[in-house]
VEXPADO-704289 format. One record per residue: residue in three letters; x, y, z of N, C-alpha, C in turn. Coordinates in steps of 0.2 Angstrom, whole numbers, plus 5000, padded with zeros to 4 digits. Atoms other than C-alpha are relative to their C-alpha. Example, Ala and Ser with C-alpha at 12.3 -4.5 7.8 and 13.67 -1.06 7.14 Angstrom:
# residues 2
Ala500449945000506249785039500450065000;Ser499649944999506849955036499650055003;
# end
This chain:
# residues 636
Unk500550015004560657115578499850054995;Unk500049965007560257195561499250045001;Unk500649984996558757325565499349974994;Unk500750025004556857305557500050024996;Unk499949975006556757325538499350054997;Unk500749955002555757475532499649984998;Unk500650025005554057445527499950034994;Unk500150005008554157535513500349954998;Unk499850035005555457455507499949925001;Unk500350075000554657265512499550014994;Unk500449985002553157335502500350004992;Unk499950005006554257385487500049934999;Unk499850065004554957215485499449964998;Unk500550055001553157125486499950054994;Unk500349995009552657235470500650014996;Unk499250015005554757225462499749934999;Unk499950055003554557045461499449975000;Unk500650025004553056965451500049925005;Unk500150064999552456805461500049944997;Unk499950045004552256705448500849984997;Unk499650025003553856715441501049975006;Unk499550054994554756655460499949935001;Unk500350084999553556515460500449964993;Unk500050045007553956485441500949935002;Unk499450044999555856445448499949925002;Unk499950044996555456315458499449914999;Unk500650045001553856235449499550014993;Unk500149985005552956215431499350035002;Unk500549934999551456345431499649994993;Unk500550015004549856315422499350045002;Unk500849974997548256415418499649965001;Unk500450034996547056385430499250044998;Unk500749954999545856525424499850045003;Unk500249954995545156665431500650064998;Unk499549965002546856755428500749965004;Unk499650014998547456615439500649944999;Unk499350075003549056485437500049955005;Unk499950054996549056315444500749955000;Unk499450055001550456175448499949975007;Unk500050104997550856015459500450065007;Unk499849944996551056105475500749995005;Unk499350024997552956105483500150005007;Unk500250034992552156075501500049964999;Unk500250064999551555925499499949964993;Unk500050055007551555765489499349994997;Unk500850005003549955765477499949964993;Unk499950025009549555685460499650054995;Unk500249955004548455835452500150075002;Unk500049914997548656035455499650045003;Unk500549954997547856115467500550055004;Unk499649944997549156245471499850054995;Unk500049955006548656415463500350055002;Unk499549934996549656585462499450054996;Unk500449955002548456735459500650074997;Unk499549935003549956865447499650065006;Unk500049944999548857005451499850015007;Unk499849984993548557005471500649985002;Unk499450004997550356935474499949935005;Unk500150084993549456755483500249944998;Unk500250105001549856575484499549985003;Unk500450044995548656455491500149924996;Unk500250085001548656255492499349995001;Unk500750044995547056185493500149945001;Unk500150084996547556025498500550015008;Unk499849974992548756075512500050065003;Unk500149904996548156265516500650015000;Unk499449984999549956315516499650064993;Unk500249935004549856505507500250075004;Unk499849924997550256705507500250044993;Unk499949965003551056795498500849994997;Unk499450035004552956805487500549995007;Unk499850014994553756835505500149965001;Unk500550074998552756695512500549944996;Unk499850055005553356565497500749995000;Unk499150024999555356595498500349975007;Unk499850014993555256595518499849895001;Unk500350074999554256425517500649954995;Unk499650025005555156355500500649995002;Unk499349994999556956405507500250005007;Unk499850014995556756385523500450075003;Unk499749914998557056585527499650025006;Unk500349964995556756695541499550064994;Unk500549935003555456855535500750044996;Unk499349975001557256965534500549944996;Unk499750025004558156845525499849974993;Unk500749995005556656805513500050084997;Unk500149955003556556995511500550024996;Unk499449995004558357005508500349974994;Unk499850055007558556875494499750064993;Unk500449975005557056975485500450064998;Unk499849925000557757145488500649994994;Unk499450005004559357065480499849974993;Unk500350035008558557005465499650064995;Unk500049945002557757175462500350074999;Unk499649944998559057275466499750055004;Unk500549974993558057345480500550005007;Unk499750014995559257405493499450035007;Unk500650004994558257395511500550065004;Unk500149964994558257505524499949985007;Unk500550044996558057465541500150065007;Unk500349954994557357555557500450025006;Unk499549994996558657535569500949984997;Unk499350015001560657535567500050014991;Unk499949995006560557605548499949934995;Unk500050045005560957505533500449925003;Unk499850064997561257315535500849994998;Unk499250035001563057255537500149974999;Unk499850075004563657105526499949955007;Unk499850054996564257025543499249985005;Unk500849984997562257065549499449944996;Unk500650055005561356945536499649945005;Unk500150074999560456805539500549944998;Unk499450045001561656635541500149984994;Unk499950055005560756545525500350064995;Unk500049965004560956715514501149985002;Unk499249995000562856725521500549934998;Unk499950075003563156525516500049984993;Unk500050005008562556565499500350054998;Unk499549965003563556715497500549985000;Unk499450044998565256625504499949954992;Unk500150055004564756475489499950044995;Unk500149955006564556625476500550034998;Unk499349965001566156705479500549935000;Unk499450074999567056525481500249994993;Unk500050015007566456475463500250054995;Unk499649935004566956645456500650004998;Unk499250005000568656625462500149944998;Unk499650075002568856435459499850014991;Unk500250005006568056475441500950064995;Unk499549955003569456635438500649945001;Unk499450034998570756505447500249954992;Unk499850035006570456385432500350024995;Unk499849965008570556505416500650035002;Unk499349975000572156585423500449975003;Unk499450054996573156465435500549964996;Unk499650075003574756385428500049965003;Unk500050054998574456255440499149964998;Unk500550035002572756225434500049994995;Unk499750015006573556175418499449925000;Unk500150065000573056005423499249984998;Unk500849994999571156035427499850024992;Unk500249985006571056115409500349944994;Unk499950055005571855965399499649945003;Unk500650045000570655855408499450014997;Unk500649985003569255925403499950024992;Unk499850005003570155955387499749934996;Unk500150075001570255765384499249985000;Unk500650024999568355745388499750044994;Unk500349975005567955865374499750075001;Unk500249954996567656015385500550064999;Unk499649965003568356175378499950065007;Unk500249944996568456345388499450045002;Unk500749974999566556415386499949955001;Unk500350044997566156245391499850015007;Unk500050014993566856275407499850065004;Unk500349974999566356435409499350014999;Unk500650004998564556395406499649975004;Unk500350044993564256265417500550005006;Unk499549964994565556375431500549955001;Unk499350034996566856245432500450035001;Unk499349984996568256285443500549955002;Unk499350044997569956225450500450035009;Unk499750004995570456225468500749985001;Unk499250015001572456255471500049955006;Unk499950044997573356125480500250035006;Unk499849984993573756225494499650005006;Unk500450024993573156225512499250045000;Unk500549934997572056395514500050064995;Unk500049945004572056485499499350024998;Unk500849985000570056505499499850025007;Unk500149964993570156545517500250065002;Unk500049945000571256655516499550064995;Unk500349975006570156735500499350055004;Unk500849984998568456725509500150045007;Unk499949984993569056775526500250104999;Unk500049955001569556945516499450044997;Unk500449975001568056965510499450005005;Unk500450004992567256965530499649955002;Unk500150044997567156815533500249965005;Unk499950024994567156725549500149934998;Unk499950055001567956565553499649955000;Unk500650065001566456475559499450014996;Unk500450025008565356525542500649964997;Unk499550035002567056465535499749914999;Unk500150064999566656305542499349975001;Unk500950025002564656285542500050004994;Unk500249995008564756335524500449954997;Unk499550085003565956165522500350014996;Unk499349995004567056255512500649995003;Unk499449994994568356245527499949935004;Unk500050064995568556105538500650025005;Unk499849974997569456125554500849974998;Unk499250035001571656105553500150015007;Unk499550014992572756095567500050065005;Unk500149955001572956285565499650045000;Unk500649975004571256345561499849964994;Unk500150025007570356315545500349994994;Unk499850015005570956235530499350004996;Unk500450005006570356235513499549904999;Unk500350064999569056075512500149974991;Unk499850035006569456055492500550034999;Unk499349985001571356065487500149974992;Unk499950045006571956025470499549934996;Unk500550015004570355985462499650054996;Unk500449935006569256035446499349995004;Unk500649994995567656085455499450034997;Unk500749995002565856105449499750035005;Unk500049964996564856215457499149965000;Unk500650034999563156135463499550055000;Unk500849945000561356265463499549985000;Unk501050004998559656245468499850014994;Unk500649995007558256255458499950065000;Unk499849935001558356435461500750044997;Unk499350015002560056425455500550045005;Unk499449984995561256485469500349945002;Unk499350064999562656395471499949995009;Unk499850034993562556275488500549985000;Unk499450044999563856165488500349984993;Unk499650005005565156105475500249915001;Unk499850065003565755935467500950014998;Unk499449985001567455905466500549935000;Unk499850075004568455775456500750005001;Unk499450004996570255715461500450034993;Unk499350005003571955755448500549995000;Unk499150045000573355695455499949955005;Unk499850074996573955525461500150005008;Unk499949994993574555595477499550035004;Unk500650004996572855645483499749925001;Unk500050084995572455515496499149985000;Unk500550024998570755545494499549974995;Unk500450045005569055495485500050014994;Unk500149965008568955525465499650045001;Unk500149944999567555625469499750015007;Unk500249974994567155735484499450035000;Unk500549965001565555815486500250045008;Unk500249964995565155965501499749965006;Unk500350044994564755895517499150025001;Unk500749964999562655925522500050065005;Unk500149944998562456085526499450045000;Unk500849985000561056205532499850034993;Unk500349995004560956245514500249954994;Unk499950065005561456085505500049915001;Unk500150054997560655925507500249954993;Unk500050045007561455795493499449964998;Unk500650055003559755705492499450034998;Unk500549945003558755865490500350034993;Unk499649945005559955945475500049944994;Unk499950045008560055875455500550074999;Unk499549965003561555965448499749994993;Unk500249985007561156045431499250035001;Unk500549995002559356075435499950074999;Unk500349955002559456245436500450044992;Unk500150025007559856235417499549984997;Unk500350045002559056125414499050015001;Unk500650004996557356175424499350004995;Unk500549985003556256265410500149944993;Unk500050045003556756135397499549955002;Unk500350034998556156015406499250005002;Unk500849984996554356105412499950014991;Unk500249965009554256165391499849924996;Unk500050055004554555985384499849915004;Unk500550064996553755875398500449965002;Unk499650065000555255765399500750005004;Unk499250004995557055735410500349955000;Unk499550055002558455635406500550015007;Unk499750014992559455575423500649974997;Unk499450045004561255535419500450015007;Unk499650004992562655495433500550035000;Unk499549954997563855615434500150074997;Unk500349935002564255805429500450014996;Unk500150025008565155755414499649994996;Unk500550055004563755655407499550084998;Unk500849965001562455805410500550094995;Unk499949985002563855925403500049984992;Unk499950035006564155825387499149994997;Unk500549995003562255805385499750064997;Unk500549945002561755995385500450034996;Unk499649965004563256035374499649964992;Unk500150045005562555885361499150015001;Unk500749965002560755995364499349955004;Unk500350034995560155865377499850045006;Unk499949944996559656015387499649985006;Unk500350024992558655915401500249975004;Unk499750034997559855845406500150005008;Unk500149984995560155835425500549925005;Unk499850064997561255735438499949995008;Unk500250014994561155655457500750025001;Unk499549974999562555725466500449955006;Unk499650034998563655595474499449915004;Unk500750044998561755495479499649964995;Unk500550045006560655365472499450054999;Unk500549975001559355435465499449985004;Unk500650044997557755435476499450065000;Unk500749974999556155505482500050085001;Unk499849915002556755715484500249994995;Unk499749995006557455695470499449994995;Unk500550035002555755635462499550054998;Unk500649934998554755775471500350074995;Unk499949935005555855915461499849994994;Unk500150015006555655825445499250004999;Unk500750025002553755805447499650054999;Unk500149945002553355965449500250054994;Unk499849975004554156015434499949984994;Unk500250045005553555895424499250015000;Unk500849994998551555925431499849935001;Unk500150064997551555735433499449984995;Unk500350025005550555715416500349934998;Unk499850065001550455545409500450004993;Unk499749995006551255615391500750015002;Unk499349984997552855665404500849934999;Unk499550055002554355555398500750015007;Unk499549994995555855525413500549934995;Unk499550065003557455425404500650015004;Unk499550014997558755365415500649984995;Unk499550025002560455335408500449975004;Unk499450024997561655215417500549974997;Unk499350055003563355115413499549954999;Unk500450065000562754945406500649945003;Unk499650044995564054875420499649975005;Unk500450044993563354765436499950045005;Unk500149954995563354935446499450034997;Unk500649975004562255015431499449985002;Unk500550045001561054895433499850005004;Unk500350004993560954885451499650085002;Unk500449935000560555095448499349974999;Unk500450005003559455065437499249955004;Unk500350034996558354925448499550055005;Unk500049954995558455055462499550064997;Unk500249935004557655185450499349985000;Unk500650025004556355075445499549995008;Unk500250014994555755045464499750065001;Unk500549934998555255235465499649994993;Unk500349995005554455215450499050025000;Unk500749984998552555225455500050065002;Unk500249944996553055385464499850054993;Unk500249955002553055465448499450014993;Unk500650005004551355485434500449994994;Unk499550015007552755505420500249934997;Unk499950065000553255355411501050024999;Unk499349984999555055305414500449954996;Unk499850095005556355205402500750015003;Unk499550005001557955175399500450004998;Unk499950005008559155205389501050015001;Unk499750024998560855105390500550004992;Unk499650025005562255125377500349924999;Unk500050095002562554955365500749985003;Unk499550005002564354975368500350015007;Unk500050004992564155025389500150085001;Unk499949964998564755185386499750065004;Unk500249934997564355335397499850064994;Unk500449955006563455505388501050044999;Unk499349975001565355585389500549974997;Unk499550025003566255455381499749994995;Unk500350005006564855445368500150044998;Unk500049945005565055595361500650014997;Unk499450025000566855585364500249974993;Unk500050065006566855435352499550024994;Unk500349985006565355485340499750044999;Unk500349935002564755645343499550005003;Unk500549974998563355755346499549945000;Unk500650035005561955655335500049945006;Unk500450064994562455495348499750005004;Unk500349994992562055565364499250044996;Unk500949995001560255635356499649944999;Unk500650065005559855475348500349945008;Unk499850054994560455385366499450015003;Unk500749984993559155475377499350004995;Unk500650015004557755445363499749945005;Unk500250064997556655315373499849964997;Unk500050095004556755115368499849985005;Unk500450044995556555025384499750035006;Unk500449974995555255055395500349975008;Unk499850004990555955075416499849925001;Unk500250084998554954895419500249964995;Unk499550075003555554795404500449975001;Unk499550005000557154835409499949945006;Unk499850024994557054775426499549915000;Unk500350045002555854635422500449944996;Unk499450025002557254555411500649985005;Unk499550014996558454575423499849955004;Unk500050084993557554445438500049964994;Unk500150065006556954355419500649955003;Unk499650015001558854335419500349955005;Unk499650054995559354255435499749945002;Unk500550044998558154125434500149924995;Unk500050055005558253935425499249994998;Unk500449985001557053955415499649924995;Unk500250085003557053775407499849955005;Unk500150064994556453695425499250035001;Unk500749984996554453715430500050035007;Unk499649974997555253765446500350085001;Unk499849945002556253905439499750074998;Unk500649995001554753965431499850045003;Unk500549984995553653975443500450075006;Unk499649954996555054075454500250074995;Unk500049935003555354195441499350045001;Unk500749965002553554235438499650015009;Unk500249964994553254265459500450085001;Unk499949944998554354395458499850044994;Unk500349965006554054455440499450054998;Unk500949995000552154465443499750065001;Unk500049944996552354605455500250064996;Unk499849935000553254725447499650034991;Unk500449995005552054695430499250055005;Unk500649994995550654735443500150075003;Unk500049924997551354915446499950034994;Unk499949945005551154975429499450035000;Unk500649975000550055125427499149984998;Unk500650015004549155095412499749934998;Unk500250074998548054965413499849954994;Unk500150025007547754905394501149995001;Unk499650014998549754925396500249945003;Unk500150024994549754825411500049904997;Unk500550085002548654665402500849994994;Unk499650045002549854675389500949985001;Unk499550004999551554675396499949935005;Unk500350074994550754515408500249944993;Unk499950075006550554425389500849995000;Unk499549985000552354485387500449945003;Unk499450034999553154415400499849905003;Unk500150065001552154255399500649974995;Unk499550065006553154205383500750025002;Unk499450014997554754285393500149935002;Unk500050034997554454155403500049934998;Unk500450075006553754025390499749965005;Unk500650025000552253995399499350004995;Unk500750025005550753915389499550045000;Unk500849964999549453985398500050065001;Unk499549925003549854165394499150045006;Unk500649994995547654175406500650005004;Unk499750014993548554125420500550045001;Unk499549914999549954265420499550065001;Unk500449935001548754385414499450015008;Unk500649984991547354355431500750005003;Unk499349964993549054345442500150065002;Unk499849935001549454505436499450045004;Unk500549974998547754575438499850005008;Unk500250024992547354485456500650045004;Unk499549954996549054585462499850074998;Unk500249935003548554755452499450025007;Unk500449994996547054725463499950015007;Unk499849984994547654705478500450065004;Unk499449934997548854845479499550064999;Unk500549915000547454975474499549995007;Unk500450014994546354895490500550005007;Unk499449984995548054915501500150075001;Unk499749934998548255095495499350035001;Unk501049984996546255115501500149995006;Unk500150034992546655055519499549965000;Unk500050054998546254895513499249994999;Unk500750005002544354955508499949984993;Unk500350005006544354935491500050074997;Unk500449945001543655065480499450055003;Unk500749994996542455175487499850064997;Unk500149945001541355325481500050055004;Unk500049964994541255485491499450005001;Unk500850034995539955435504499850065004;Unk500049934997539955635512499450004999;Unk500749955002538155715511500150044994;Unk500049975006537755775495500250085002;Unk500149955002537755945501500950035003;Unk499249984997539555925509500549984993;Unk499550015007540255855492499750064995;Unk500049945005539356025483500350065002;Unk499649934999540156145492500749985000;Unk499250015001542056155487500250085001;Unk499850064996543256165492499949965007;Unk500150034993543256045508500450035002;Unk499949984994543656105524500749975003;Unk499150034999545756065527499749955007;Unk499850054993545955925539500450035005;Unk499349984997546855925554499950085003;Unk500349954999546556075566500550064998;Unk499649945005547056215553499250055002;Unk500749955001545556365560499449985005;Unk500550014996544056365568499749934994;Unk500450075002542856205565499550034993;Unk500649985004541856235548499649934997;Unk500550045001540356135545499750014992;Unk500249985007539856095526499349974999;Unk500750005001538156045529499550034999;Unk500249955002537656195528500050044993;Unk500049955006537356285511500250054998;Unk499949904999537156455517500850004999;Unk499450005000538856425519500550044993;Unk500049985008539156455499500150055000;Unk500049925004538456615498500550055003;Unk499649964997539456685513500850004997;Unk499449995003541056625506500250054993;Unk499849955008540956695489499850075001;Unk500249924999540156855496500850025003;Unk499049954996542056875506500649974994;Unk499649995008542856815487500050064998;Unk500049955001542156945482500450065003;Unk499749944996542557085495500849994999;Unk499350015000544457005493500450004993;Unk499849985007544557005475499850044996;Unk500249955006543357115468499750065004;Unk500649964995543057245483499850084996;Unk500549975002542457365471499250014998;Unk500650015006541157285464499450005009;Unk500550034994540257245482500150085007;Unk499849964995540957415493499550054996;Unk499749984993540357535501499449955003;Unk500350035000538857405503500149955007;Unk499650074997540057265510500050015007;Unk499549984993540757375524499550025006;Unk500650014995538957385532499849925002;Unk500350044996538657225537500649985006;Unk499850024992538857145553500649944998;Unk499550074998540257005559499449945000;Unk500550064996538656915565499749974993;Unk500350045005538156905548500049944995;Unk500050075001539256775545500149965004;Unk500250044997538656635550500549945004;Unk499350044997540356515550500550045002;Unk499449984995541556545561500550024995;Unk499349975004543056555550499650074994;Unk500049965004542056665537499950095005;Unk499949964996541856785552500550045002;Unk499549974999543456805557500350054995;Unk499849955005543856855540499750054997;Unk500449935001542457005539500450015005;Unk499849964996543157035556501050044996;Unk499349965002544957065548499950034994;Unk499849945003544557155534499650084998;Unk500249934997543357275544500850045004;Unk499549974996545057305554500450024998;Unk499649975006545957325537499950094999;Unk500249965003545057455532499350004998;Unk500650045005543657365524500050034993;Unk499950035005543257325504500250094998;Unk500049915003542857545502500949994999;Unk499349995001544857555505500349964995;Unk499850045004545257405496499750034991;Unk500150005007544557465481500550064996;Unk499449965002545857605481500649974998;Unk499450025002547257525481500049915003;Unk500250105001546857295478500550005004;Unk499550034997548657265481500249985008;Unk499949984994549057345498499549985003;Unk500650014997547357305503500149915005;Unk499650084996547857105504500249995006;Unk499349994996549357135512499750015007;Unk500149984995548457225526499549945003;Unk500350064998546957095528500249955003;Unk499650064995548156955532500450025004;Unk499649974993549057065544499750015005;Unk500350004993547557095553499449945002;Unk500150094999547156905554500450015008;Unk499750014996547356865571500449945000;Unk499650085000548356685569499849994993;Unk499750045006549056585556499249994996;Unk500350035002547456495553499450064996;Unk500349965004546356645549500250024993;Unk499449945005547856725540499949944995;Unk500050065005547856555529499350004997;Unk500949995002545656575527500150054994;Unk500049965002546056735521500250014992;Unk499750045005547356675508499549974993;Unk500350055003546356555503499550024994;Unk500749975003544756655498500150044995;Unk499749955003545856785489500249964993;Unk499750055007546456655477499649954995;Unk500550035001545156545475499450034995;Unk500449985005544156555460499350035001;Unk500949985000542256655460499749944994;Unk500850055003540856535454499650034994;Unk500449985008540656625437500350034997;Unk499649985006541556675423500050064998;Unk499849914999540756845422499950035006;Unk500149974994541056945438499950064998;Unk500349905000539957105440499650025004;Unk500449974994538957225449499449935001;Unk500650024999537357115445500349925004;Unk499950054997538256965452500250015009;Unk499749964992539157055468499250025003;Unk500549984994537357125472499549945003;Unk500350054996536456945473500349965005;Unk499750024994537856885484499750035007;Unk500149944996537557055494499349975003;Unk500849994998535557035494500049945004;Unk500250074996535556845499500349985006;Unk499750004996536856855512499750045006;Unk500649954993535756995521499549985001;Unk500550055000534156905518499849985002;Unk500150064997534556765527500450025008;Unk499949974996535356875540499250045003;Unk500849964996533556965542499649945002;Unk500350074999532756795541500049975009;Unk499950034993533656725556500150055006;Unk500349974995533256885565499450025001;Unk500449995000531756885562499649935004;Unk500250064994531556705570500350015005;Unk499849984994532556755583499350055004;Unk500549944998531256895586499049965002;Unk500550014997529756785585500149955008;Unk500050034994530356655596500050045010;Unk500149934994530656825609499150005002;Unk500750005000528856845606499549965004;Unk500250064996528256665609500150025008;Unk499950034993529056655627499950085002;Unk500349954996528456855631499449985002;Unk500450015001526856805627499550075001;Unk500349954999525556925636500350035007;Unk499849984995526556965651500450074999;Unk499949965002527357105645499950054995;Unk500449955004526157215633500550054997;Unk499749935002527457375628500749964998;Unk499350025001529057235626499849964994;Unk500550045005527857145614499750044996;Unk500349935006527257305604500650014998;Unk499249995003529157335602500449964995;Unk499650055004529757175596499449974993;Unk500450005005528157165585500250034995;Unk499949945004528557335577500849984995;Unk499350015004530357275573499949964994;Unk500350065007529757115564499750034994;Unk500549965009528457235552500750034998;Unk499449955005530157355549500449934997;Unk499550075002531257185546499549984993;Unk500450025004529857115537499950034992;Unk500049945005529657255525500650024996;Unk499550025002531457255522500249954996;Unk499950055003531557095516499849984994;Unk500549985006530157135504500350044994;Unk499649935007531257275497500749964999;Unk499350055000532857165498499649954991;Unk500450045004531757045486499850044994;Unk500249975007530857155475500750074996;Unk499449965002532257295473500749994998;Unk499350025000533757205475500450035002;Unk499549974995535557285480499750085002;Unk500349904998534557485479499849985006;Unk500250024993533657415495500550015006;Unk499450004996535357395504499950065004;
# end
């Protein structure tokens, strides 16, 4: 095992790599205000942004799933990494070599499995990229591509490669570069032979597939010769770092086009998304051997912000396969806020053979949006229907009904109902349109659990305090009936974002003084830290520490939370920090001071000199309060 990585050098990489610009990889990124950036969070499925990144402490936090930390934190959760191989992706993206505590510097064959599966897949494509440009046997692979219109910077921009026809000439390759048989083989470049490992792509041209972060997982790989017994095209088997229903080949090209222009054009193979981004269809983006579905949905949502100005246009064959895509496409269609069309050559042709035949100008002016996702499909049942029998009618307009009854917009909605009335050539164009509406309504009372509409019926004082309290046992229990509640949180915003403005102040009160349990825990850890006096030396490092002296997740996630989440005013300053400060001790003297009579009450006369003493406290409290009130933070 590879030893512990130095803390400095963890430490360097969390101020090397800027957070925002890891998240930016994987997700569109909007100010949020304050200094902070918001976007559709890549935990959980949502329909508005409540994921924010704070640039300058280095935090994420969800408010809808509490999932949050730091850039560490974000690639571990994101990429499914251990801590050490999270730190070591960063390190290698800042050129940051680690250090580690025991047995020296890490050894290649020491890595973490996902980081050594993505290197294998980085060296594959390199070598099947060099095999293409120089192989005389890749003669073949270069006049394909040739004939499609695909010159030599094509191929080396979008990395195509060429795998020799021979058994193991990638095994042998990778196996010299210290690799072992069964990464060989878990990395599905290899499959087992008779003998050990063969090669799992042999005399094919080979695309090389890559995350949203762009590192090549798995690879695409299209047949050449007749005497290949196998499919026309191949993809990578699922592997721990390549799932074909999770990955769109081209997105990471394509990513910030699409988050800049609002918009994504889906096209079916890596031809099509080639020929698009050479004819300046740069959003272009394909499924990788899979129907397009619901992962594939979540990456595009996020990068779109899920606005209703967001445009998604599918391209399929306008053959009996096409269309059955296209259906299938239209079935996810509610998942996404974007509107969706599509957009079918007159002639049937694919974006590769359009260009082929008329150029650039066709494929721009193809994925221009005409028919809207439901027209299309609306049409289509039209289509299988006798439409000159009352019978036929009727049967078309039971299925048709439904799928008008999913459109968003609800002016939209009304008139695409008149629409498919006269599809239909029904007179009474009412009667469609309530159909419609009486389905619309029922699906929104289905997606209430069947309630209907409802206002939020919470206690007024639990819908003013925000945010709510995460469901589900994420911390100790926090109760929002209580107000005070308010002050204390934003008094430890403060301490967490702005502990200069509230220290050496801060670092005098009690644990006890606050009142919720979770807001407790979080004074108790960043008394443990240091407290706010140290933070105010050095913010960054301060964080870092506070979550580290969080005893469990669920504090550590409070802490997050508090750090990121906006203060309740635009100008933050002493005069604001010290009415936090005052009213939080206030109400602290307050409820000792009732504590102190109620003491009082049950001494009564029984004990004369315990009853002088507890008297004497109440004047000094009392008096305190006074100077709290009229003085302000100088009292403190």
């Amino acid at each position: 095992m590879a030893g512990r990585i130095n803390d400095e050098d963890v430490k360097a990489v969390r101020d090397a790599v800027p957070i925002d610009a890891v998240v930016s990889e994987y997700l569109q990124l909007r100010n949020a205000g304050g200094g902070n950036l918001k976007g559709l969070c890549p935990f959980h499925d949502e329909k508005s942004p409540s994921f924010q990144v704070s640039p300058s402490k280095g935090l994420f936090h969800c408010f809808g799933c509490q999932e949050g930390g730091d850039t560490i934190t974000f690639v571990m959760k994101i990429d499914h990494l251990s801590f050490s191989e999270a730190v070591e992706r960063l390190a290698a993206q800042a050129g940051i070599t680690l250090r580690y505590e025991e047995g020296g510097y890490n050894p290649a064959h020491q890595r973490g499995e996902r980081i050594r599966l993505v290197e294998a897949h980085k060296i594959a494509a390199e070598w099947y990229a060099e095999q293409l440009a120089t192989s005389p046997e890749a003669e073949t692979g270069r006049v394909f591509l040739a004939e499609r219109g695909f010159d030599q910077s094509a191929a080396v921009h979008f990395g195509v490669g060429y795998s020799p026809q021979g058994w193991d000439h990638l095994v042998r390759h990778l196996r010299g570069k210290g690799f072992s048989d069964k990464e060989l083989i878990l990395s599905g470049l290899a499959q087992e032979g008779r003998r050990g490992p063969i090669d799992r792509f042999r005399g094919r041209l080979m695309w090389p597939i890559r995350d949203i972060g762009g590192d090549v997982v798995g690879f695409g790989a299209r047949k050449l010769y007749e005497a290949d017994n196998g499919p026309k095209y191949l993809n990578t088997p699922d592997t721990a770092i390549y799932k074909k229903s999770q990955v769109l080949y081209g997105i990471d090209l394509a990513k910030q086009h699409i988050a800049k222009s609002s918009r994504a054009v889906v096209v079916e193979g890596y031809t099509d998304v080639m020929a698009c981004h050479l004819a300046g269809v740069t959003t272009a983006i394909a499924t990788c051997g899979t129907a397009f579905g619901g992962d594939h949905i979540k990456i595009l949502r996020r990068l779109l912000m899920d606005n209703g100005s967001a445009r998604v246009i599918f391209t399929f064959d306008g053959d009996t396969a096409g269309q059955k895509a296209a259906l299938r496409a239209f079935e996810d269609d509610q998942k996404f806020a974007a509107e969706t069309y599509i957009a079918i050559a007159p002639d049937g042709m694919d974006p590769c053979e359009l260009r082929l035949a008329k150029g650039d100008e066709a494929v721009a002016d193809l994925v221009e949006p005409r028919t809207p996702l439901f027209e299309f499909a609306l049409r289509q049942i039209v289509s299988r229907y006798d439409l000159d029998t009352p019978a036929g009618r009727a049967a078309a307009l039971d299925e048709a009904a439904p799928i008008v009854a999913r459109i968003k917009n609800s002016g939209a909605q009304h008139e695409v109902a008149v629409e498919l009335a006269g599809m239909l050539g029904i007179l009474d164009t009412q009667f469609v349109v309530k159909r419609v509406a009486q389905l619309a309504r029922w699906a929104r009372e289905r997606g209430n659990g069947g309630r209907g509409p409802q206002a939020d019926r919470r206690p007024p004082e639990q819908q003013w305090a925000q945010p709510a309290a995460p469901a589900g046992p994420r911390g100790p229990a926090l109760t929002l009936r209580n107000p005070v509640y308010a002050t204390e949180r934003e008094l430890l915003k403060l301490a967490l974002q702005r502990p200069e403005l509230v220290s050496p102040a801060f670092d005098a009160y009690g644990v006890d003084e606050f009142t919720a349990p979770p807001y407790a825990a979080v004074r108790q850890a960043i008394l443990d830290a240091g407290g706010a006096e140290w933070g105010a030396r050095d913010p960054q490092e301060y964080l870092v520490r506070v979550r580290e002296a969080a005893p469990d997740d669920s504090v550590r996630a409070m802490v997050t939370e508090l750090a990121v989440e906006a203060i309740l005013r635009k100008t933050v300053d002493e005069q604001y920090a010290g009415v936090q400060l005052v009213t939080v001790r206030r109400r602290a003297v307050a409820r000792r001071l009732a504590d102190l009579q109620s003491l009082l009450t049950r001494i009564g006369s029984s004990d004369p000199a315990q009853s002088a003493a507890v008297q004497n406290e109440m004047m000094v409290l009392t008096r305190y309060d006074r100077a709290l009130q009229d003085e302000g933070p100088s009292a403190l």
